[in-house]
Structures are given as C-alpha cells and as structure tokens.
C-alpha angles and dihedrals in degrees: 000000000000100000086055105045106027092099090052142046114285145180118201119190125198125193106176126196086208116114083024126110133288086029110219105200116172117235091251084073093022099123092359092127145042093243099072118236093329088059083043090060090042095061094040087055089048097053093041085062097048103036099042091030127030107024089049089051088050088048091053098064083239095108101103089040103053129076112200115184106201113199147130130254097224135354124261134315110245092194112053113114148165107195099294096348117098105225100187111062129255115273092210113222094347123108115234140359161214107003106019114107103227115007106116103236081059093054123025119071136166123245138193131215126197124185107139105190085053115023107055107229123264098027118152119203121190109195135106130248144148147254088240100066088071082089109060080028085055092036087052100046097057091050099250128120119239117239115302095196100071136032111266103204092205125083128210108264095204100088089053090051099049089052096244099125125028113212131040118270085237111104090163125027115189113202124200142183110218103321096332123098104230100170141359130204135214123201090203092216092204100057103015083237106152115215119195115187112193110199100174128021126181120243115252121222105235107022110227092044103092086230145056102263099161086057109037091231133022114250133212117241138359120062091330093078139057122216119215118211096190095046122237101252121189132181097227095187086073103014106044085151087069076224098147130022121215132234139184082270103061099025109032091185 
C-alpha cells in the first residue's frame, strides 16, 4: 500500500482485533507482559502499530507528511472474563464501560495524534471530542469542504491542535446506546464548568459492581435500564467519577 500511494495523497484506514474478546494473541506475545493475556494483546497491539505502521511510514520518508490519529472506539469491557482473569481492560476513575451509553469509562477514551513537521511533540489537550470529528479533519486535510446540505455533527480537530483555538467545537455532546439517547453533556463556555444529565443508566448486576455482570453486557432499553426523570446531573469538572449527583439541594444553580 505504501510503495503505490507515497507519491500521492492517501488515506489509510486501520481497524485492529487486538484489546477485543476473545483476545486472539499469537505465541510470539503469549506471557510477554505482567497483565496476563489482556496486557499480551496489548503489547502485541502495541508492536503491530509500530512495526507495520509507523516505522514503514519513517522509512518512507513519509514521517513529516502524514497525520495519524490513534484512538478506541469505546472504553473497556467490564465484563469480559475467563474464570478469574479480567479479559476487557480498567477504565481507571471512570464509572462503566464498554457498552453502556453514558457512563464515562464507555465512552471517553484517550487519543493520540502524531504529525511531526506541523504538532509540536508532547502536547496534552484536554479537551474533549469525538470520533466523529476524523470525517470534516480528513476532509480538511485534503482541501476539500464537508456537505453543506445536511448538519455534520463532527468538527475538524485541526484548529484545536494547532492551538489556534482553545476549547472543542463541541458545546453539547449527546451520547447514545444503541438508538436511544442515555446522557447529554454541556461545556458550559463561560465557566469552563462540564454537565453531564444522565436520563437513562443501565442496571448493574450486581449493584454495586459498576457492570452488568448477571447479562454480559448492559443493554439499552427494556427492564435492564432505569430512566431518570429528573434527570442524574453531575458536575464533571469536579466530579469525573460521576460519583455524586447533584440536586437542588446540594447545587442550587
């Protein structure tokens, strides 16, 4: 694919099994980390990138050309097991997973952009987008102008990069699990001050658990959800554990 199109434009796009159930690492990473097989298939991840990707590129001499955006698709799946081994990743602080259309540790993943002749290196950003926004960015980047017939919910991500502007173009974020709408967040632009309204949660099995054990997965709708009315609000600028919701009670703004 490189030998053919480095003397042109081109976009490459890389879709990999690897930190997915069930898991499949070859014997060359089998053992390889201190994680079990989840932390194998980490690292084989992690070479496959480097070696297939990124050095070819370098050798290439398409290094300083070509943007790559590294990122997930959802956070990590709580309920993934063999036996006593935890098969789907840690989501850190964040409540949930994989799966659950709201909850902070299914949605919000980190990502990492390299692009040498134009991001300077070891740049944090902390802001939130979306993968949505690769389509108007790839559409930027080749010099062309997204639809204007219809409304494109991403934004280019290349003004916030560059530094040119300081903040996403995302005031609102709605987040869903599967076609229903299960939370909605607001960057207040004024104060910086991040809400986050959760109108529907999945149950988790068992409760305390922070998944839904008893299911495999949580599902969206049916007997497996609870719907809020009002909704659960949180001040993730000083609650991104979703830990305690506020009321009128404890936030009368």
């Amino acid at each position: 694919f490189y030998f053919r199109n480095k003397h042109r434009p081109f976009l490459l796009f890389v879709s990999l099994l690897h930190v997915h159930t069930p898991l499949i690492t070859t014997e060359k990473f089998l053992g390889r980390s201190r994680h079990g097989l989840y932390g194998d298939n980490v690292e084989e991840m992690d070479w496959m990138v480097g070696k297939w990707l990124l050095d070819v590129i370098d050798r290439e001499g398409l290094k300083n050309t070509t943007f790559i955006y590294f990122a997930s698709d959802h956070g990590g799946s709580l309920e993934a097991h063999r036996g006593n081994a935890q098969l789907g990743g840690w989501n850190g602080i964040y409540k949930g997973g994989k799966g659950m259309g709201g909850w902070e540790g299914g949605i919000r993943v980190p990502g990492i952009v390299r692009w040498p002749a134009v991001l300077p290196a070891g740049t944090v950003i902390n802001e939130l987008t979306s993968l949505m926004d690769i389509f108007p960015t790839v559409v930027h980047l080749a010099g062309g102008a997204v639809p204007q017939d219809r409304v494109i919910d991403g934004r280019t991500l290349l003004p916030l990069l560059r530094g040119t502007v300081q903040h996403s173009g995302h005031e609102f974020m709605f987040h869903y699990c599967g076609v229903f709408l299960h939370a909605v967040r607001w960057h207040q632009k004024d104060s910086g001050t991040i809400w986050k309204a959760h109108y529907v949660t999945p149950v988790f099995q068992p409760e305390a658990s922070g998944a839904c054990f008893g299911r495999g997965i949580c599902p969206c709708f049916g007997d497996g959800v609870t719907h809020h009315d009002p909704p659960l609000l949180f001040d993730l600028s000083q609650d991104p554990s979703e830990a305690n919701p506020l009321s009128a009670d404890t936030e009368p703004l």
